[in-house]
N, C-alpha and C positions, 0 to 999 in steps of 0.2 A: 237762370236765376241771378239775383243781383247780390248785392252784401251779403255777407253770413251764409250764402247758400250751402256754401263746404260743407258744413256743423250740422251734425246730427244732436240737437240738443236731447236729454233721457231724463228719465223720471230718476227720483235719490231713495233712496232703498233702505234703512239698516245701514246708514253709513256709505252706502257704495253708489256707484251712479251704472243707470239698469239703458241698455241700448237694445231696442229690438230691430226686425224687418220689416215691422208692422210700423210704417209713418203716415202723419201726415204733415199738410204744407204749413205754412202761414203767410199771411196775406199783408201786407202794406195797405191799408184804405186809399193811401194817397198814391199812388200807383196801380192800385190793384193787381198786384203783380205777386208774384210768392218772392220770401227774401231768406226764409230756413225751414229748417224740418224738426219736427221732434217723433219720438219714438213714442208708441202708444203700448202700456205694457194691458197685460192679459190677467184672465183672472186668479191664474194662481200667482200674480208675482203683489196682487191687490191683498190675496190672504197673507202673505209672507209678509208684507207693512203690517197688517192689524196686527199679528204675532210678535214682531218687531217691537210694536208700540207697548202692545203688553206686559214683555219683558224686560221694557225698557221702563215701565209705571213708578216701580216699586225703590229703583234707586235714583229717579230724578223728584217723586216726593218727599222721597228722604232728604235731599239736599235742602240745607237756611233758604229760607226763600230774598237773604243778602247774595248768599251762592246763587241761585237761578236769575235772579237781578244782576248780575256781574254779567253773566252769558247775555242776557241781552242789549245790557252795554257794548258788549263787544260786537256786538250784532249789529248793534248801529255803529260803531265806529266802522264798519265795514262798506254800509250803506252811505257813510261821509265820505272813504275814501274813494269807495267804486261811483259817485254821486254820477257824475258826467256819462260814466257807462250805460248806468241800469237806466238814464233816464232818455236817453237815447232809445234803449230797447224799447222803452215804454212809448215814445214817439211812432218809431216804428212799427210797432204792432198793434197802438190802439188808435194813432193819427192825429193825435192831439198836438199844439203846439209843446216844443220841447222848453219854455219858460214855465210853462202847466205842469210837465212832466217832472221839471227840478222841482218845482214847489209838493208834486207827488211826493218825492223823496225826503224831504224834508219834514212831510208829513207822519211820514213813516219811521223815518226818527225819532220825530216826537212822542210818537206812539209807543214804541220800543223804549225810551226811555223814560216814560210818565210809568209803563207795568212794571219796569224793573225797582220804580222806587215804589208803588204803590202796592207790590207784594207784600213790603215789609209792615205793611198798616192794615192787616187783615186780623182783623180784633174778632174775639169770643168777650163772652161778658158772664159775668157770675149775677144771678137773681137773686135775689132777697125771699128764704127760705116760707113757705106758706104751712110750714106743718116739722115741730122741734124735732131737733135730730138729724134734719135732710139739709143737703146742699143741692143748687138747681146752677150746670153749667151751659151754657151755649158755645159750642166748638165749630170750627168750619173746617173741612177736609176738604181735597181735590177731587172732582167727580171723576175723574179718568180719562181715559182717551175720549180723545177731539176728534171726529171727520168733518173738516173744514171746508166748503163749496164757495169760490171765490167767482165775484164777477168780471165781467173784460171792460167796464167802462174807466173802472179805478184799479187797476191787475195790480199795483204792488200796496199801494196803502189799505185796499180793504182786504186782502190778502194777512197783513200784518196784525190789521185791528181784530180779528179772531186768532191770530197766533200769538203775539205777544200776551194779551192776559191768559191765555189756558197755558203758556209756558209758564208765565209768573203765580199760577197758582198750582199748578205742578202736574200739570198733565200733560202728556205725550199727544202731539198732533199729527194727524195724517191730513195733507194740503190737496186738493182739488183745483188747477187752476182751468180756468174759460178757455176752452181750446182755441180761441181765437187770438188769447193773449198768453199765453202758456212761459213766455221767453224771461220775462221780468220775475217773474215767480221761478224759475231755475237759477238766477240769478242772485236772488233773496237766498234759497238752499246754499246756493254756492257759501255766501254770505256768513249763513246759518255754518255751514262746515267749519270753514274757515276759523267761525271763532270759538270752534272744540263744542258744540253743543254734542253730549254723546249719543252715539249712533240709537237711531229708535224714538228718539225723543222728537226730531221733527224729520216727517218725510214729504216727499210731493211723489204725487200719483198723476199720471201724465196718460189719459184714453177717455172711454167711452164713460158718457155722462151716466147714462140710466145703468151699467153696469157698477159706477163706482157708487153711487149715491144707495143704489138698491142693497149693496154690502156696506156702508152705512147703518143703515137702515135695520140690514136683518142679523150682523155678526153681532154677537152678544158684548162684543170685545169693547166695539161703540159706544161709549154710554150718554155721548151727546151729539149732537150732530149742530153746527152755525151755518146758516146759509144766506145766502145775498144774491137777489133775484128780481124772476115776475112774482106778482103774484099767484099766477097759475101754478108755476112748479111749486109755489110754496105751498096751496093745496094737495098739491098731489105729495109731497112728503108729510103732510100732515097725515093724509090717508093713511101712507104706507107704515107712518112708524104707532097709528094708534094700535095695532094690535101689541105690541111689548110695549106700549107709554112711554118711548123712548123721547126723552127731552128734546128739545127741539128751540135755539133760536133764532129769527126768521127775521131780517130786512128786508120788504117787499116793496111792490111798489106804490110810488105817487103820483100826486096830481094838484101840484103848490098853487094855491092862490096868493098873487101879490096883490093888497088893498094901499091905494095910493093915497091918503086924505087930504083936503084943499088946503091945511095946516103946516104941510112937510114942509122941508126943503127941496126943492125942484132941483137942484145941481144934486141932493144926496141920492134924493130919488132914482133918479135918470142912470147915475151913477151904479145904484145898487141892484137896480134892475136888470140892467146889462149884464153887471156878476152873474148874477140869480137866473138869469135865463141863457146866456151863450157861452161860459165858461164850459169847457171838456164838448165844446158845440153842442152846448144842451142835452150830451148823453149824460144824464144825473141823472138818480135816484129825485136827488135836491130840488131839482131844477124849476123854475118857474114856468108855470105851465098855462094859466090861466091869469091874467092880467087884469084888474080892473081898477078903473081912475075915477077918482069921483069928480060931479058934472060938472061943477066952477073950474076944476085947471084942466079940465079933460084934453081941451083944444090946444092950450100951451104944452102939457105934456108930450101929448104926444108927436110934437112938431121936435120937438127936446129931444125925444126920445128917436123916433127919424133919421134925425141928424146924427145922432151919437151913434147908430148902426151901420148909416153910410159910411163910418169914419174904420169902421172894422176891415181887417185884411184878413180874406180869407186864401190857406193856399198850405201847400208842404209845412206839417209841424217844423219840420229841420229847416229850414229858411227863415233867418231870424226877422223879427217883427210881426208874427203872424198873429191874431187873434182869434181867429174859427180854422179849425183841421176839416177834414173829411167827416162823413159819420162811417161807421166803423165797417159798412159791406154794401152790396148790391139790396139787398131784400131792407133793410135799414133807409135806405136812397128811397127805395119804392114807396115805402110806407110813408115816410113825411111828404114826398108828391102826391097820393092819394089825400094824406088828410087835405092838405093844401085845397087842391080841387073838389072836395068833400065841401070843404068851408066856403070856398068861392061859389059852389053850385047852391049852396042853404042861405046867399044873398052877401055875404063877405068879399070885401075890397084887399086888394093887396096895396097895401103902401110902400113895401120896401120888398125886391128879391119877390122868391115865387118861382124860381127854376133853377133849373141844374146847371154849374160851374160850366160854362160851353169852355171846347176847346180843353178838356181835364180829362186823364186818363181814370184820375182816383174818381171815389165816393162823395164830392161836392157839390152841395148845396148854396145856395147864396143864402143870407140871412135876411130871414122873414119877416117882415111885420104885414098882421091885417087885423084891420078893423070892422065893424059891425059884424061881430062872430056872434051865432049865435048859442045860447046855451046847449042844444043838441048834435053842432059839429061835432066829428071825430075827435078835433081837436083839444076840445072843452071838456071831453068825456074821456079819452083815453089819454093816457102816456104819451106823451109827445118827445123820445131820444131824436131832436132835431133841433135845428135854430132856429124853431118858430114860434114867434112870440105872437098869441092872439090878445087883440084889445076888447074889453068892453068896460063899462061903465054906470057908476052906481051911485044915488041922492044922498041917502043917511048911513050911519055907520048900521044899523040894523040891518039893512038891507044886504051890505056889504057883508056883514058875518052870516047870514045865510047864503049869498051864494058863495064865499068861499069853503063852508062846511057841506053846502050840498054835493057832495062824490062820498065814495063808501072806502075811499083813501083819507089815509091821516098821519102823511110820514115828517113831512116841512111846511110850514106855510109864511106869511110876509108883510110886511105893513111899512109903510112908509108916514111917518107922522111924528107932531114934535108934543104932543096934546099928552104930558105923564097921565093922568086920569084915562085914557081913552086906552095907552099904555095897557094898565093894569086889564083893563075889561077886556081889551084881546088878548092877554095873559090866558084869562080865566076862561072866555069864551070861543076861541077862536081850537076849532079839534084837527091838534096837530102834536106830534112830538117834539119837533126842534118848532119854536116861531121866530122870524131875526126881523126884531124890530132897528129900521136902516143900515140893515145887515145883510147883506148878499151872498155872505160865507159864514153862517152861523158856528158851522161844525170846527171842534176844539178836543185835543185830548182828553181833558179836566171837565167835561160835561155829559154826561148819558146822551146816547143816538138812536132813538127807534122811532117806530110808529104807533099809534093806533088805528081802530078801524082793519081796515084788510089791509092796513101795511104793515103789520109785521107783530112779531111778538116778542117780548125781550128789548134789554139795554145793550147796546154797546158801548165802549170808553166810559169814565168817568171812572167812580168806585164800584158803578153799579155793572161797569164791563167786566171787572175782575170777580165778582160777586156772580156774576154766571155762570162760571166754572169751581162753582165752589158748591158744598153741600152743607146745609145749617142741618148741627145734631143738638139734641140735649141730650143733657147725662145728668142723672137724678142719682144722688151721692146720698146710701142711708149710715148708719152707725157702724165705721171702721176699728 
């Protein structure tokens, strides 16, 4: 084994950190090598956290929600000081360039410190009485413990964006991290300790997926569950938890259309699309997935856009300059090679890349551009966690908002254009949660995050992420 091998990293408990004999590895994409180990705890040490959590409810609601806003200050000043640490871990275990993984961190800070202030602005409102004698109040309480299911493409910022507001509205979390990325998420706990968050109030659970999710799911203790995913698993806890209606919110996945208009800026465009599609090597939720240029710049586009990909350096996140990492495993590799060939056999040119990093021990891929894709490839229809940007091309703006609306996803979508009027109408018309008009990185603490369609249910960030972990009452006040 290489770095870190020594380190049994363990799951955090009630305060305590839990080491079993039960491990397993984890894997460097850019090596494919193992570089540590964590402990996989069992199911009674999964009931002893929800117990934990519970005992732990009644005196972290109690705290000013100034008080639980302090504790995640300190949470981040932790995250600023460990910055180079945790973002290293994040390198290595998700393979993203380590400039991606500092900007993680920084995400994550912001995130921790937008809930800590935005606690304090959790407003009830008094109604104007419909019948003499009565007062009508609207209170918000904290729904209670959290089981948090985190994913491995983002392991420490989406990790935080479900801890941070159920802290700041005063609920106790229990953390799920993606056992592929498990290391930046002990890290955060460490983090969490560190700045006295008390014991019970946040824990990580470190094993088996459908063991942990399923006590989720079924321990009465859970009164919500957040998850960040496929959408397939996101079905299948939707199944599990309708027999108790246990709440549920769900980031799933997408399948971003970016709409280029003959209007834009060509340098913004080209610019924004690169974000939007090869950032974190196109492992996003976000990510651009479907690409279409309308027919007057189509040819300059994408000569533009060509160029700007050849200019990418793909290779080891920890070697600095790098712009595409690995994708994150073997079966990850496989699948954007199949879509590729998929596309290429339904009449699709490759323009740019089209096979595996020769001479790389890791999970690299070269980044892809191809053209005349058609609507029924793989790639047009499925999730694409790869660096493959497919082209195709569209006449009028109508055109263009049908097919970027046609998938049964609606998490991000894209537009590139300087036209305010045309602005508003894919405001309105374009079904998607975040839209970034010549925006490649829409996503912001201070804005709601979700989907519609089958991506997902629920807000994350904004006032509307704190507002998930909270419960709207009225109290109907008669003659005291």
């Amino acid at each position: 084994m290489a770095e870190n091998a020594a380190r049994n990293y363990g799951s955090y408990i009630g305060g305590e950190w839990v080491y079993t004999e039960d491990t397993m590895q984890v894997v460097n994409p850019a090596t494919a090598q193992p570089f540590a180990e964590v402990s996989k705890i069992d199911a009674a040490m999964l009931k002893r956290a929800m117990d934990n959590a519970a005992a732990a409810f009644h005196e972290w609601r109690a705290k000013s929600a100034k008080e639980r806003g302090a504790f995640l200050h300190r949470v981040a000043d932790e995250l600023v000081r460990r910055k180079a640490e945790i973002a290293r871990a994040i390198t290595l275990e998700n393979g993203k360039p380590l400039a991606q993984s500092e900007g993680e961190v920084n995400m994550s800070e912001d995130h921790l410190r937008w809930f800590a202030e935005e606690a304090r602005r959790v407003y009830g409102r008094v109604i104007p009485p419909q019948v003499n004698g009565k007062r009508n109040l609207v209170v918000k309480t904290p729904i209670g413990v959290v089981g948090a299911i985190a994913p491995w493409n983002f392991p420490l910022v989406l990790s935080v964006r479900k801890a941070a507001p159920a802290l700041a509205a005063g609920c106790p979390v229990v953390l799920k991290p993606a056992s592929q990325t498990p290391i930046s998420c002990v890290l955060l706990a460490e983090c969490m300790q560190a700045a006295g968050v008390p014991a019970g109030v946040f824990q990580l659970v470190i094993g088996d997926a459908a063991m942990i999710s399923n006590e989720f799911v079924g321990n009465p203790i859970c009164r919500k569950i957040s998850f960040t995913g496929s959408t397939r698993v996101g079905q299948s806890l939707i199944r599990a938890a309708a027999d108790k209606i246990k709440p549920l919110c769900l980031e799933l996945g997408g399948l971003a259309p970016v709409l280029v208009f003959d209007d834009c800026d060509l340098d913004v465009a080209v610019r924004e699309t690169i974000i939007a599609k090869f950032r974190n090597t196109g492992q996003s939720c976000i990510a651009a997935n479907r690409i279409y240029v309308q027919k007057g710049i189509y040819k300059e586009f994408v000569e533009r856009f060509c160029a700007a990909v050849a200019k990418l350096k793909t290779g080891d996140g920890l070697q600095p300059g790098m712009d595409v990492g690995p994708v994150v495993n073997q079966t990850a590799l496989d699948g954007a090679l199949a879509q590729i060939h998929d596309a290429v056999s339904k009449g699709a040119r490759v323009l740019a890349g089209g096979e595996r990093v020769k001479d790389s021990a890791g999970f690299f891929l070269q980044p892809t551009v191809l053209e005349n894709v058609c609507d029924s490839a793989a790639c047009m229809c499925e999730e694409t966690f790869a660096p493959i940007a497919p082209l195709g091309s569209f006449e009028t703006e109508e055109e263009g908002i049908r097919r970027a609306n046609a998938s049964e996803y609606g998490l991000s979508a894209y537009a590139m254009t300087r036209d305010m009027a045309r602005i508003f109408r894919l405001s309105e018309q374009m079904e998607a949660g975040t839209i970034g008009i010549n925006d490649g990185a829409p996503t912001t603490s201070t804005a709601p995050f979700g989907g519609v369609k089958e991506s997902g249910w629920g807000r994350e960030l904004g006032y509307e992420g704190l507002d998930a972990f909270l419960e709207t009452k009225h109290v109907s006040l008669g003659a005291i």
